[in-house]
VEXBAZA-427731 format. One record per residue (C-alpha): residue number from 1; residue in one letter; chain; x, y, z. Coordinates in pm, 1 decimal, always signed. Example, Ala and Ser with C-alpha at 12.3 -4.5 7.8 and 13.67 -1.06 7.14 Angstrom:
2
{resi=1	resn=A	chain=A	px=+1230.0	py=-450.0	pz=+780.0}
{resi=2	resn=S	chain=A	px=+1367.0	py=-106.0	pz=+714.0}
end
This chain:
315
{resi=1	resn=X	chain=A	px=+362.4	py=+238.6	pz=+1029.4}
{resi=2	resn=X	chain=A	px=+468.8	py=-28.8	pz=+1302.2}
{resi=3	resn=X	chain=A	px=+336.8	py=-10.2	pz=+1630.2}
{resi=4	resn=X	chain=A	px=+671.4	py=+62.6	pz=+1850.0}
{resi=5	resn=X	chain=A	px=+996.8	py=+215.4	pz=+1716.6}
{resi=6	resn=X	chain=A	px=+2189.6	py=+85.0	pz=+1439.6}
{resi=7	resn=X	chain=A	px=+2314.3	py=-30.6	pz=+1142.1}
{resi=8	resn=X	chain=A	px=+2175.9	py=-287.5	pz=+934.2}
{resi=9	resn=X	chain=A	px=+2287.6	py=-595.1	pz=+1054.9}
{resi=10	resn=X	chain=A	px=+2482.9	py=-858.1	pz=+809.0}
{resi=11	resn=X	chain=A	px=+2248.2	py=-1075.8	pz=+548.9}
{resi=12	resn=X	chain=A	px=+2047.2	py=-1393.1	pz=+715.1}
{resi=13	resn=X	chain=A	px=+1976.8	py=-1654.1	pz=+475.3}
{resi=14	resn=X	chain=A	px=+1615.0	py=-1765.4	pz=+555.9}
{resi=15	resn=X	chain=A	px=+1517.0	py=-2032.5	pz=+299.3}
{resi=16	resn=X	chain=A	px=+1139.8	py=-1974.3	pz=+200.0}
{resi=17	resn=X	chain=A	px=+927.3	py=-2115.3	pz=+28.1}
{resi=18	resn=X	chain=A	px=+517.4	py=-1852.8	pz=-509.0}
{resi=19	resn=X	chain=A	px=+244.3	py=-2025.0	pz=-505.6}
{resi=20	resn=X	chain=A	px=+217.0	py=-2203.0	pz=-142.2}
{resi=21	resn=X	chain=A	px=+41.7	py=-2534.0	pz=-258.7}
{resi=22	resn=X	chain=A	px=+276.1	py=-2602.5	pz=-477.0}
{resi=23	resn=X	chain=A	px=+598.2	py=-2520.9	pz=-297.0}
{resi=24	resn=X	chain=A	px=+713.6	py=-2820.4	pz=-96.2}
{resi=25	resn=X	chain=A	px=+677.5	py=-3036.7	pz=-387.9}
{resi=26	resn=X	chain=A	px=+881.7	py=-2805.8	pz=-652.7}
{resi=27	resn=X	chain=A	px=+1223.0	py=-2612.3	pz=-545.7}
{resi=28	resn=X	chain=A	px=+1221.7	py=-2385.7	pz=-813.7}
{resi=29	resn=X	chain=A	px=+892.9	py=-2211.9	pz=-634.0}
{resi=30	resn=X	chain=A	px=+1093.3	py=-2177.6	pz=-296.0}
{resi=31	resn=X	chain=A	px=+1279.0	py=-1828.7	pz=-328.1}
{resi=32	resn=X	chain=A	px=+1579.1	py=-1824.8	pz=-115.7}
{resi=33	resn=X	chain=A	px=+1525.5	py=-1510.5	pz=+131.7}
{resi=34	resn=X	chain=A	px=+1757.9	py=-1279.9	pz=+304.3}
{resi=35	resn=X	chain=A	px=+1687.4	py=-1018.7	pz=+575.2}
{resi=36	resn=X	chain=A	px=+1867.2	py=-745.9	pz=+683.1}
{resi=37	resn=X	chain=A	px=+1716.4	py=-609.3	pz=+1051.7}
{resi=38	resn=X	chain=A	px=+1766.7	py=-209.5	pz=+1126.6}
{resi=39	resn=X	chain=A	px=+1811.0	py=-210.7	pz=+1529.9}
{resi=40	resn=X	chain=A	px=+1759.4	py=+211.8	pz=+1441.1}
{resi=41	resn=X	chain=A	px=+1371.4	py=+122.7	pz=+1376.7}
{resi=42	resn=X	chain=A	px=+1322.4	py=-246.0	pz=+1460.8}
{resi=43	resn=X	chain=A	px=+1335.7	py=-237.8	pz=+1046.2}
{resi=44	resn=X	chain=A	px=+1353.5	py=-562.0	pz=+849.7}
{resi=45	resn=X	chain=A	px=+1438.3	py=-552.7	pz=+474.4}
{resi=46	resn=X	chain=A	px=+1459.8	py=-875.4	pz=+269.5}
{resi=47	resn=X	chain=A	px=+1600.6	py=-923.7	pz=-64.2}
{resi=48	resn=X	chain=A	px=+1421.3	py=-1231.0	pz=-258.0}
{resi=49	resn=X	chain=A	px=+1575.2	py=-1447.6	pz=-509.5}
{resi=50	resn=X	chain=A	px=+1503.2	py=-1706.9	pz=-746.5}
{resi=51	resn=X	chain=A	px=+1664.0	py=-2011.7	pz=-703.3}
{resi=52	resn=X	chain=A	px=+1681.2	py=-2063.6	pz=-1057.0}
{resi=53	resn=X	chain=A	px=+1827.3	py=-1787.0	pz=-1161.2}
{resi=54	resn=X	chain=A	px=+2000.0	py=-1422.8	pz=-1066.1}
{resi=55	resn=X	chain=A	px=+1653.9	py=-1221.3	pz=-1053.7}
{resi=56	resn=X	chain=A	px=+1579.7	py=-1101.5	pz=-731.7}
{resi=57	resn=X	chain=A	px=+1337.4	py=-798.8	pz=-550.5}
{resi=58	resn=X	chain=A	px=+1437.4	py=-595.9	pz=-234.0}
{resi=59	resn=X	chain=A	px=+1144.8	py=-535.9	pz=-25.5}
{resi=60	resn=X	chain=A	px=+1118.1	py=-274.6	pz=+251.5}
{resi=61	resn=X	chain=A	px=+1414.4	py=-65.6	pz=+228.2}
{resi=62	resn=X	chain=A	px=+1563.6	py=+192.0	pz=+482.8}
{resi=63	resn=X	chain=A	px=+1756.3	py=+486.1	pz=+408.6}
{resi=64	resn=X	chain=A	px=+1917.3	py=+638.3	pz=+768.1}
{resi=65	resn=X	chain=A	px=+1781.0	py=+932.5	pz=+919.1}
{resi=66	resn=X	chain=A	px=+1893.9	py=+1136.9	pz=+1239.9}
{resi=67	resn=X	chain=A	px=+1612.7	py=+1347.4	pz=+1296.5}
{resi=68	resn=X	chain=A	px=+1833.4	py=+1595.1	pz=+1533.7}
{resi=69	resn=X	chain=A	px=+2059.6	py=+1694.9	pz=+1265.1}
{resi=70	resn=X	chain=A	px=+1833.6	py=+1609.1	pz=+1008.0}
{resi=71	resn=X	chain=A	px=+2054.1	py=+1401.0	pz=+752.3}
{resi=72	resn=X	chain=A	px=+1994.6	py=+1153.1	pz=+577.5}
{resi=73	resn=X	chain=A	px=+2289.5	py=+832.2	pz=+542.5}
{resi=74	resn=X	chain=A	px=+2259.1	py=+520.4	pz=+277.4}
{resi=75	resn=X	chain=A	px=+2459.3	py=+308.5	pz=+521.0}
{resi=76	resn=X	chain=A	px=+2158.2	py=+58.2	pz=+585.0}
{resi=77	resn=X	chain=A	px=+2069.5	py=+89.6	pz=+173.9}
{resi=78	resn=X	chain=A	px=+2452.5	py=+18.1	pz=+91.0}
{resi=79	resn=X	chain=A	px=+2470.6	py=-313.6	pz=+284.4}
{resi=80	resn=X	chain=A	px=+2150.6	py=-458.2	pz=+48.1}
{resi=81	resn=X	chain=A	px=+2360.5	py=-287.6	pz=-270.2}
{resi=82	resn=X	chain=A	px=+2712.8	py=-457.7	pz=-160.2}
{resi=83	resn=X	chain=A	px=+2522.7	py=-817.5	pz=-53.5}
{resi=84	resn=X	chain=A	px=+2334.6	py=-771.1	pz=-421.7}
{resi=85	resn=X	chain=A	px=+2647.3	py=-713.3	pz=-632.0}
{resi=86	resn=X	chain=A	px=+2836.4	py=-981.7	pz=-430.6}
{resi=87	resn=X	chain=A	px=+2588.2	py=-1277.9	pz=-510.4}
{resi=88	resn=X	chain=A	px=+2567.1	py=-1123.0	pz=-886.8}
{resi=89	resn=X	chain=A	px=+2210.2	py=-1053.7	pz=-835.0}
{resi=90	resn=X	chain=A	px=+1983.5	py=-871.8	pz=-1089.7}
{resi=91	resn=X	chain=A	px=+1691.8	py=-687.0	pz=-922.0}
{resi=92	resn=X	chain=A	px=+1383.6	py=-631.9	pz=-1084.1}
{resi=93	resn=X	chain=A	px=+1131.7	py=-477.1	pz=-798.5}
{resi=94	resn=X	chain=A	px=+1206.9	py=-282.4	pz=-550.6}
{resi=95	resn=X	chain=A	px=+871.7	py=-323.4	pz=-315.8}
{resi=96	resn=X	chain=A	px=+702.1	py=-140.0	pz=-46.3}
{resi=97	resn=X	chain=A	px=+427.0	py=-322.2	pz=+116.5}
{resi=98	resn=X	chain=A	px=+275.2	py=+15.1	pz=+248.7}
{resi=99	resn=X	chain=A	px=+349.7	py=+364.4	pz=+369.4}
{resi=100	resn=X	chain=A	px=+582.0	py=+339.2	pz=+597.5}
{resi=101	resn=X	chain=A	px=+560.3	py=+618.6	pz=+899.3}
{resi=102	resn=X	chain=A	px=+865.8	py=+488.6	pz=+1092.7}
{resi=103	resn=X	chain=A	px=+1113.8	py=+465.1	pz=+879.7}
{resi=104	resn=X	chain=A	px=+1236.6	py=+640.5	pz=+517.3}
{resi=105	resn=X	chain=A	px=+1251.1	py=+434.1	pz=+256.7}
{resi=106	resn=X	chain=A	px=+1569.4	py=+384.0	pz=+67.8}
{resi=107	resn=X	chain=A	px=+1389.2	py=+262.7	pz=-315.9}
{resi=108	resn=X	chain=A	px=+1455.5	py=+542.0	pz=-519.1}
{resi=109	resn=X	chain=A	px=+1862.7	py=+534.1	pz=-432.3}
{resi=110	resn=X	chain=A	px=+1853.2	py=+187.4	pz=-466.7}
{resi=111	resn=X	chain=A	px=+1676.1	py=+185.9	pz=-800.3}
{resi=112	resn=X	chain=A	px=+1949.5	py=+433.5	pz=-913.6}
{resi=113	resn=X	chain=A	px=+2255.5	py=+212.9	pz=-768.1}
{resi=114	resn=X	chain=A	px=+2089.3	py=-165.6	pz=-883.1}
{resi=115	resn=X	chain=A	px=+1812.9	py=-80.5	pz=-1136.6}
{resi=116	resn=X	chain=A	px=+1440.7	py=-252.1	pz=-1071.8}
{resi=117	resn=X	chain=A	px=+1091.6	py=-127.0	pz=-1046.3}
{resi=118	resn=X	chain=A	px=+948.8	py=+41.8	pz=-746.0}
{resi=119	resn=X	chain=A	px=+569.0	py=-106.5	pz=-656.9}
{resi=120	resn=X	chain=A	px=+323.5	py=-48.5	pz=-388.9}
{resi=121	resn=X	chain=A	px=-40.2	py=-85.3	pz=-333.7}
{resi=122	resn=X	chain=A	px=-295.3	py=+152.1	pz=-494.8}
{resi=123	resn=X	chain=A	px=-425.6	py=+251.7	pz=-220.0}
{resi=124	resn=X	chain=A	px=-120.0	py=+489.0	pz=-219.2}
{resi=125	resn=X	chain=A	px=-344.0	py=+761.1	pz=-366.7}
{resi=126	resn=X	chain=A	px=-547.9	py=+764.6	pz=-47.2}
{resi=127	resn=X	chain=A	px=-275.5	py=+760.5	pz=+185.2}
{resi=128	resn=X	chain=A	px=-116.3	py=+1055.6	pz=-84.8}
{resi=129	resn=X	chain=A	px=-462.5	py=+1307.1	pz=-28.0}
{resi=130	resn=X	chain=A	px=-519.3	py=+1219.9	pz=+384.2}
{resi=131	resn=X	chain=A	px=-120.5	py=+1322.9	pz=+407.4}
{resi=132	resn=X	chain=A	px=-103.7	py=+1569.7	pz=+117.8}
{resi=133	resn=X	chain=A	px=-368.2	py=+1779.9	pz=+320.4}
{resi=134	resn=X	chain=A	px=-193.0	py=+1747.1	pz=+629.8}
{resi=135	resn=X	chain=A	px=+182.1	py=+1861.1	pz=+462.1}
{resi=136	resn=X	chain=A	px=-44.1	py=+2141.0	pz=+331.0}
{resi=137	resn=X	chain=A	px=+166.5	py=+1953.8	pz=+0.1}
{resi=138	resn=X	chain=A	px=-50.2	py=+2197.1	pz=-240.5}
{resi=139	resn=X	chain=A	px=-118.4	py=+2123.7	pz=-609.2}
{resi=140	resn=X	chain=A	px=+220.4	py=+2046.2	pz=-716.1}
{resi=141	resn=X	chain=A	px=+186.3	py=+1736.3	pz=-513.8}
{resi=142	resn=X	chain=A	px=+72.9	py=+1434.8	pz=-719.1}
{resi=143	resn=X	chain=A	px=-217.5	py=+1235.7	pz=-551.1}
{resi=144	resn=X	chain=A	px=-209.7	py=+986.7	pz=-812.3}
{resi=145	resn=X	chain=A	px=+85.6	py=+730.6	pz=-730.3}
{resi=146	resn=X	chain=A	px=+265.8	py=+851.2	pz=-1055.0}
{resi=147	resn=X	chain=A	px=+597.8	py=+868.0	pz=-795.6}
{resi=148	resn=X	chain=A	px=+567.5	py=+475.9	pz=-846.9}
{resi=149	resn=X	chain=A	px=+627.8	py=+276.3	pz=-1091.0}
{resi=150	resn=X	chain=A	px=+329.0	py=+15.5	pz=-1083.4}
{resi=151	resn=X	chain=A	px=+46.9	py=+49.1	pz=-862.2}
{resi=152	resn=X	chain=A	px=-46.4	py=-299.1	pz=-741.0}
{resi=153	resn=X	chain=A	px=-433.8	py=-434.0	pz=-698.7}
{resi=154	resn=X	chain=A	px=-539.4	py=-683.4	pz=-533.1}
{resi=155	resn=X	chain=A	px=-501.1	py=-1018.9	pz=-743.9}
{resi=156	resn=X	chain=A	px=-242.5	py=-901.0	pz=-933.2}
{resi=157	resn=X	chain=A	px=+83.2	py=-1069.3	pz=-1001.5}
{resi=158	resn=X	chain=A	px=+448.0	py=-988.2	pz=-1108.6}
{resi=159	resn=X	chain=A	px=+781.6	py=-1217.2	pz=-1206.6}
{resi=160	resn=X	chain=A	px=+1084.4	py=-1249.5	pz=-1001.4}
{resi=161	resn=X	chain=A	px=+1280.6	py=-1456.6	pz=-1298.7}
{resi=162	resn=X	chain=A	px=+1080.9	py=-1742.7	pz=-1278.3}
{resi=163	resn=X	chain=A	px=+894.4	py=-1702.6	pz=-944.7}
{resi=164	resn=X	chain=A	px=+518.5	py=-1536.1	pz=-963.9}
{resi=165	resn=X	chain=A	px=+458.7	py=-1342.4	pz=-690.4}
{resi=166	resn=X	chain=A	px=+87.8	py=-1277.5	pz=-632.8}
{resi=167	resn=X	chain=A	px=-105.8	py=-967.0	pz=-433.0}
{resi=168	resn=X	chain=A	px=-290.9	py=-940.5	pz=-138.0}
{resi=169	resn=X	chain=A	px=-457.4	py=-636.9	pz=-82.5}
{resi=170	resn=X	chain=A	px=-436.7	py=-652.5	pz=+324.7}
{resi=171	resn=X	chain=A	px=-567.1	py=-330.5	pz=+445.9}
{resi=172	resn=X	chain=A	px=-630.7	py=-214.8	pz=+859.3}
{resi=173	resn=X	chain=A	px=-323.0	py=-97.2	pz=+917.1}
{resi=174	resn=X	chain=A	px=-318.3	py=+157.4	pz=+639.3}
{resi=175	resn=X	chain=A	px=-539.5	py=+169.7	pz=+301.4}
{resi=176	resn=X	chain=A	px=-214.6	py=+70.3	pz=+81.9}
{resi=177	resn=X	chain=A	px=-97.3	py=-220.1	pz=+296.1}
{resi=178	resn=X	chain=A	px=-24.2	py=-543.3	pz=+41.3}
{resi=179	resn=X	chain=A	px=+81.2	py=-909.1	pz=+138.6}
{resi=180	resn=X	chain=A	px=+373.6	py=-1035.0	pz=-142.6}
{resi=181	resn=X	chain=A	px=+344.5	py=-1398.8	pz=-179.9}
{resi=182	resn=X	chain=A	px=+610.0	py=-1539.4	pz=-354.0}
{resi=183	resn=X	chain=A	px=+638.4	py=-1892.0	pz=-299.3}
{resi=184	resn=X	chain=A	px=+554.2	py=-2025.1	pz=-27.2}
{resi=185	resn=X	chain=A	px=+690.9	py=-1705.1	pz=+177.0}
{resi=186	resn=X	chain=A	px=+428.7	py=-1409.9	pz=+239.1}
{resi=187	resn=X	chain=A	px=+569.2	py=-1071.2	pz=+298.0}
{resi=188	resn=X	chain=A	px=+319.3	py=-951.0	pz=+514.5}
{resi=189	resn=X	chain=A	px=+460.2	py=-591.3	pz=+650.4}
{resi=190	resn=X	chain=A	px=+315.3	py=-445.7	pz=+915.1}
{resi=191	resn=X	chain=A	px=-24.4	py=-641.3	pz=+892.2}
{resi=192	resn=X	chain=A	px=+124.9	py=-942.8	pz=+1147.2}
{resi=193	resn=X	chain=A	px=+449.3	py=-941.3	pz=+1376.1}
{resi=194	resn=X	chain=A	px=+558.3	py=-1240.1	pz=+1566.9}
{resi=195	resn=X	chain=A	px=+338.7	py=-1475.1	pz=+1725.7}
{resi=196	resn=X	chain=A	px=+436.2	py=-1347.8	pz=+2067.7}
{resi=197	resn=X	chain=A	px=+420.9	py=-967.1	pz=+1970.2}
{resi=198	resn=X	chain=A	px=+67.1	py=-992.6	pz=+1762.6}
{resi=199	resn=X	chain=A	px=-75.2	py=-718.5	pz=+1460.8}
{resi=200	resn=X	chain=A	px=-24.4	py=-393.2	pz=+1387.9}
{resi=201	resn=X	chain=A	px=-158.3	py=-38.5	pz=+1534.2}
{resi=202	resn=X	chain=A	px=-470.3	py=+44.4	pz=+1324.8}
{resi=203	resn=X	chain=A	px=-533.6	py=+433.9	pz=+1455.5}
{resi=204	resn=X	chain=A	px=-363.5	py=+615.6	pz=+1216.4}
{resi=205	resn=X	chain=A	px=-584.2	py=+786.1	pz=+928.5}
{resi=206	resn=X	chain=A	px=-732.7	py=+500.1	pz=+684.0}
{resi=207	resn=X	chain=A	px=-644.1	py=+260.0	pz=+954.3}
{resi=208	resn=X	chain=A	px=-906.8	py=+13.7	pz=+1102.3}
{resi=209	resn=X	chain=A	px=-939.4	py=-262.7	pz=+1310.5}
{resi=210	resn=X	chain=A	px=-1256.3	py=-421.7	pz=+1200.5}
{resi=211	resn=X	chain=A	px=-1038.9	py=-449.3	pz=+825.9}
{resi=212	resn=X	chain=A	px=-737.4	py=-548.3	pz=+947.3}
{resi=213	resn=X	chain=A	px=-939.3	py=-820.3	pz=+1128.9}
{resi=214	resn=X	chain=A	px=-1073.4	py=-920.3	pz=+787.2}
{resi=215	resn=X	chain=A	px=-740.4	py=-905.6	pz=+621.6}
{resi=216	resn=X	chain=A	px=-587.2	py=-1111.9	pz=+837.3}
{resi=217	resn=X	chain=A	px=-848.1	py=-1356.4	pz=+777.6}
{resi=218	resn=X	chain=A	px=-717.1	py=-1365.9	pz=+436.9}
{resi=219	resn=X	chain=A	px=-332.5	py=-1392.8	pz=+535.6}
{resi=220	resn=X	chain=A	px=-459.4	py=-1690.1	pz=+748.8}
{resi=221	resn=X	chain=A	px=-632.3	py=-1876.3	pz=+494.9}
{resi=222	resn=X	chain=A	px=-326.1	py=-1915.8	pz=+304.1}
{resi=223	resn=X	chain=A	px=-169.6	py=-2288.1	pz=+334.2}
{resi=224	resn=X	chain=A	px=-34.4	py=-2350.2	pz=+723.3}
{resi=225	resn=X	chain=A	px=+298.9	py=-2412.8	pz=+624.3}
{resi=226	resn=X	chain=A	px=+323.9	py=-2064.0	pz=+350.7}
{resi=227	resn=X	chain=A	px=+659.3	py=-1875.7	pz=+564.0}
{resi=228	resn=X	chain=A	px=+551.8	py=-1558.2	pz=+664.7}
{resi=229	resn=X	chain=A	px=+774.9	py=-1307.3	pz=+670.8}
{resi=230	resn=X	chain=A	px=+727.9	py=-1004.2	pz=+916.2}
{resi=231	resn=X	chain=A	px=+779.2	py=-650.1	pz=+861.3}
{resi=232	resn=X	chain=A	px=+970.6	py=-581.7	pz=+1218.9}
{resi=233	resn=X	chain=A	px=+997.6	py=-715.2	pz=+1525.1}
{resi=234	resn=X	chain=A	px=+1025.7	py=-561.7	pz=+1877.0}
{resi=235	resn=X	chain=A	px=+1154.0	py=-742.9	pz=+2163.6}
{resi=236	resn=X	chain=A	px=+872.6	py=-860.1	pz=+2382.0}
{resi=237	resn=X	chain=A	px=+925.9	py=-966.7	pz=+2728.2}
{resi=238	resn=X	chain=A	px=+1115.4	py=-1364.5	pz=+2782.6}
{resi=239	resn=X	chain=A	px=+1260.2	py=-1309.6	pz=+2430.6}
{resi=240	resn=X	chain=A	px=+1656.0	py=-1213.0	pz=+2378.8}
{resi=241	resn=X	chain=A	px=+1679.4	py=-1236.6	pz=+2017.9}
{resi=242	resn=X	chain=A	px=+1521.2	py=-1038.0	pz=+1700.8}
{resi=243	resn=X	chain=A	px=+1301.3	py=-1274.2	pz=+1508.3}
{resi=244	resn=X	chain=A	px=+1164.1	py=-1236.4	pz=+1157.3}
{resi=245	resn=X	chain=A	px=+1050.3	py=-1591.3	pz=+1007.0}
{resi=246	resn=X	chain=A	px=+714.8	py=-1807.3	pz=+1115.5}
{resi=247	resn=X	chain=A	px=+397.2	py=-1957.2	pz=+945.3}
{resi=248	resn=X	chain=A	px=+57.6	py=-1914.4	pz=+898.4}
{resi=249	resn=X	chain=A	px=-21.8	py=-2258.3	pz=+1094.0}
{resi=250	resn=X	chain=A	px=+206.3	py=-2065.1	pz=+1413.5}
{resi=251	resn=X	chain=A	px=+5.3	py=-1774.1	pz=+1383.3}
{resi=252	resn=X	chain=A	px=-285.3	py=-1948.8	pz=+1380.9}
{resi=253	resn=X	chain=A	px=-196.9	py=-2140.3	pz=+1681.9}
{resi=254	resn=X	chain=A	px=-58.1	py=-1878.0	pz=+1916.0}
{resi=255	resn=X	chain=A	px=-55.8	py=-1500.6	pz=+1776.3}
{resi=256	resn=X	chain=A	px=-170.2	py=-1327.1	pz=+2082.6}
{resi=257	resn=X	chain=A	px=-383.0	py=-1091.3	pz=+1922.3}
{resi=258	resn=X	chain=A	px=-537.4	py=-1318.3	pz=+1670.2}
{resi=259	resn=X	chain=A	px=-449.0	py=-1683.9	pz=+1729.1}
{resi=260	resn=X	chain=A	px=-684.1	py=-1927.1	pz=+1887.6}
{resi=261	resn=X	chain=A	px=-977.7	py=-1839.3	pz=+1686.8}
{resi=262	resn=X	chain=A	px=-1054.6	py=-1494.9	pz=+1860.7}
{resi=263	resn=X	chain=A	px=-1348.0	py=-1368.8	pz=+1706.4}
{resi=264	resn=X	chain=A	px=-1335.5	py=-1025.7	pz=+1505.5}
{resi=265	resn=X	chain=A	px=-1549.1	py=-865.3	pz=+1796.2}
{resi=266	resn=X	chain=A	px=-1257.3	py=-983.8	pz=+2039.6}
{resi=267	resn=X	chain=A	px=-994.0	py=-844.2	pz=+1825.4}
{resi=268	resn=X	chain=A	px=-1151.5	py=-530.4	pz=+1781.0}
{resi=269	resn=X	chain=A	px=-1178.6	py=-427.5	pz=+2107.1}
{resi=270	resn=X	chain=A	px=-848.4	py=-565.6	pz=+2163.6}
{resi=271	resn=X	chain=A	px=-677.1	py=-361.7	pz=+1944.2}
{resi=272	resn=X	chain=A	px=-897.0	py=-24.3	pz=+1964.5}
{resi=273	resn=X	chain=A	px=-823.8	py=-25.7	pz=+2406.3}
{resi=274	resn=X	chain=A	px=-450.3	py=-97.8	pz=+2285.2}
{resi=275	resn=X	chain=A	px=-384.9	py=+159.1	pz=+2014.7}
{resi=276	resn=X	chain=A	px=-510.8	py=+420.7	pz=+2278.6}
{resi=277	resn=X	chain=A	px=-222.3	py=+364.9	pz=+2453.0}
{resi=278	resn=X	chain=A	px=+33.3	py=+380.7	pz=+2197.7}
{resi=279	resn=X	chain=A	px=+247.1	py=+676.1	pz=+2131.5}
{resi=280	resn=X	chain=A	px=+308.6	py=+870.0	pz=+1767.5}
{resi=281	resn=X	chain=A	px=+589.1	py=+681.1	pz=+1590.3}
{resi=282	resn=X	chain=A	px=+911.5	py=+898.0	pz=+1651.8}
{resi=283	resn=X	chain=A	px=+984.5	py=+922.4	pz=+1263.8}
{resi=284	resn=X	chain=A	px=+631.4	py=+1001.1	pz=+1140.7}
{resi=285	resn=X	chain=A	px=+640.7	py=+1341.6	pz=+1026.8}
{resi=286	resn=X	chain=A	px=+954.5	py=+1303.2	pz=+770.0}
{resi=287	resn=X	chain=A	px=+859.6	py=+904.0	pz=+676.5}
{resi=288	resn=X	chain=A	px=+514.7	py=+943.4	pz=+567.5}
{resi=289	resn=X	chain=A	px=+639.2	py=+1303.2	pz=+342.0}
{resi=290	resn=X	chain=A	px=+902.3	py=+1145.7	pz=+186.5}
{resi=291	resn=X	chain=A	px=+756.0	py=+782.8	pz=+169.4}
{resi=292	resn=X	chain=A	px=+428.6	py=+854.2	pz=+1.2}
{resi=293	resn=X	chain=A	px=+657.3	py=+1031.9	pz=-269.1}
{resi=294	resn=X	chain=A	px=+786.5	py=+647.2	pz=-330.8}
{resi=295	resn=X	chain=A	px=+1133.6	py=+737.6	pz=-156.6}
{resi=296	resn=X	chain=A	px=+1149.4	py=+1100.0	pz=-298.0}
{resi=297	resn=X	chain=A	px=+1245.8	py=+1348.8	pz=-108.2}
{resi=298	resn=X	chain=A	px=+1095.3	py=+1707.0	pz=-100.1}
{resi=299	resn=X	chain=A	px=+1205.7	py=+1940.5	pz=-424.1}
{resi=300	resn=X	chain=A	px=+1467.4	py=+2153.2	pz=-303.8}
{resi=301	resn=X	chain=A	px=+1413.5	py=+2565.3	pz=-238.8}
{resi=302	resn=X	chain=A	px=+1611.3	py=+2793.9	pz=-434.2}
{resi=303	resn=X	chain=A	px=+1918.1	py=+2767.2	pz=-269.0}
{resi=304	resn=X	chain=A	px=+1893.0	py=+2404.9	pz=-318.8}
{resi=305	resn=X	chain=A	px=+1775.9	py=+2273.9	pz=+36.8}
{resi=306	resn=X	chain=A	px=+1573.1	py=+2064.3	pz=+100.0}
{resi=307	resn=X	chain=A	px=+1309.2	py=+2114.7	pz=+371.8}
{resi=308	resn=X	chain=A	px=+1060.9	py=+1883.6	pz=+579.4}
{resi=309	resn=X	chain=A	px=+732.0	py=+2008.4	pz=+723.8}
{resi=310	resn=X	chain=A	px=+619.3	py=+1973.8	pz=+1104.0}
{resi=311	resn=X	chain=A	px=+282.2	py=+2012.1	pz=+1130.7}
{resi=312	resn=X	chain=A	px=+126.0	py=+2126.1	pz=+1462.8}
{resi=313	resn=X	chain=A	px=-139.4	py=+1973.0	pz=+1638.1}
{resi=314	resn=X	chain=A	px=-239.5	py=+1799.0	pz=+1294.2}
{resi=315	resn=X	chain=A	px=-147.9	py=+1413.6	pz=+1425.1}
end
């Protein structure tokens, strides 16, 4: 669910570095990072490796959508598949680090093409019975993240070969929004964007400022140097190139939203005057039906199509 709204564009290496105190002093806890930026919605996906060996996890995948015909294209989701077989790669999560409601996410096709295991936060089951009622999804509908395959908690941790990757539970944006530090390099999503574009929208249901104040808090208290990662980046005004990489000490220092020690009272009426202002995310209606079935899209009808729901006057 980013704030604003092309191919994916070839793979940038972006050396990161599990644990962040550790990192500088031991290469095997730096994963080596590669993004892939959709210009289609300002998009970043990054596949994560371990130095050490051919385990990696994709994280934030797209799968194409053209809303006026409405079909649906793996383009985006083949480039990650063909840079994955290339290097030899062996993936073993596929990772969302939240509902996304501006793009479709491509983890269930890439499961099928490079195998893995497809997490999110728990909060998922929120997000599953705000939307579920407003899809009018019925009983069928699961509202219990069973579409996934592990529900992640704050605190918990997973393997990447022989990376740990630990959770951060980093709600505001949306209830299910997670941080992914591995390494040194924190996958943040939509939580934080570049220093010179600031945080995320927070006025979509579940969303809050005064949280995603708080959760920032806890992104910032991570080591200065920890690599964060961003979940997409927009093209502010006096900068010609996409950007994805920075640091907790940068964002710190100059995030306009949040750098500079703004207090939370600062940020929250910041953010609430701002989000007023901000119009519905173009994809929203099919990304947050077929995202909060992890990737799924709707069961087809009986003559086998498949069919999207617009509700009116609902968001």
């Amino acid at each position: 669910m980013a704030e604003d709204q092309g191919d994916i564009a070839a793979a940038h290496p972006s050396p990161a570095v599990g644990d962040p105190a550790q990192a500088r002093d031991n290469p095997a806890n730096r994963p080596d990072v590669f993004a892939f930026f959709d210009e289609a919605t300002n998009t970043l996906t990054y596949v994560v490796r371990d130095p050490a060996s051919d385990r990696a996890a994709i994280i934030d995948s797209v799968l194409d959508f053209d809303y006026g015909s409405g079909r649906t294209d793996t383009r985006s989701a083949q480039a990650v598949a063909d840079f994955v077989r290339d290097k030899g790669l062996t993936v073993e999560w596929v990772l969302e680090t939240h509902v996304h409601a501006d793009h479709l996410s491509a983890a269930p096709w890439l499961q099928q093409q490079l195998g893995g295991r497809i997490g999110i936060g728990d909060g998922i089951t929120v997000v599953q019975d705000t939307f579920g009622k407003v899809f009018n999804e019925g009983t069928a509908f699961r509202r219990d993240g069973s579409q996934f395959d592990r529900l992640f908690s704050d605190g918990d941790s997973f393997s990447i070969g022989g990376l740990t990757g630990r959770v951060l539970h980093t709600p505001g944006h949306t209830p299910a929004c997670l941080t992914y530090v591995i390494g040194d390099a924190a996958f943040v999503g939509d939580t934080l964007f570049m220093p010179d574009y600031g945080t995320a929208r927070c006025d979509f249901p579940g969303g809050s400022a005064a949280v995603l104040f708080r959760s920032i808090q806890t992104i910032l208290a991570l080591p200065d140097e920890t690599r964060i990662f961003v979940g997409h980046d927009y093209l502010p005004e006096g900068r010609s190139a996409f950007q994805w990489e920075t640091t907790v000490g940068a964002q710190k220092q100059g995030n306009i939203h949040i750098g500079g020690n703004r207090s939370a009272d600062e940020f929250v009426a910041m953010r609430e005057r701002r989000d007023a202002t901000l119009a519905t995310p173009r994809l929203i209606i099919p990304s947050l039906q077929v995202n909060m079935r992890a990737g799924q899209l709707p069961e087809p009808e009986e003559d086998g199509t498949r069919f999207l729901k617009v509700p009116l006057n609902r968001l």
